[in-house]
Residue, then its C-alpha position, 0 to 999 in steps of 0.5 A: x209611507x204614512x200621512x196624517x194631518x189634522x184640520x185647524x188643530x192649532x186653537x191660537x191660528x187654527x192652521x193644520x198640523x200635519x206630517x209623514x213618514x217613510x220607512x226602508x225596512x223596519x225603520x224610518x229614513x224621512x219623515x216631518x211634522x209641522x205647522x202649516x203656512x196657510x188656513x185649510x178651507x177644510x179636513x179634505x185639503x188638509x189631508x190633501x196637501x199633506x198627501x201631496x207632500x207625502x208623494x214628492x217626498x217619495x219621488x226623492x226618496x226614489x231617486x236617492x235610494x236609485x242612486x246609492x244602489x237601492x232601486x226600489x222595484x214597487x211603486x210606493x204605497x202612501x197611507x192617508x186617512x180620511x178623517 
């Protein structure tokens, strides 16, 4: 998966805006993008939370895909930047 999230990037409330997305094969199966509830105290909890997101999201999308009988034998690879 992929995440990117941006620091106070609203000019009204300066919350962060942030987002992901998981891909099965060459298209997305899940993905977000929203305004967060609360004001990052900085760039790296911005990032960090929307990572922690990402990585929950994994998990399920690990589970559903087990269940239907897409097990995926790699772990997941989730992508952040650190800008």
């Amino acid at each position: 998966g992929y995440t990117d999230s941006d620091y106070a990037g609203s000019v009204d409330d300066r919350k962060s805006i942030s987002g992901y997305v998981f891909h099965l094969g060459s298209g997305p199966i899940s993905w977000i993008s929203k305004k967060k509830v609360v004001v990052a105290l900085s760039s790296t909890e911005a990032e960090y939370r929307t990572a922690r997101g990402a990585v929950c999201e994994a998990i399920w999308l690990r589970r559903i895909l087990a269940d239907i009988g897409i097990p995926e034998e790699k772990p997941p690879i989730i992508h952040c930047d650190n800008q």
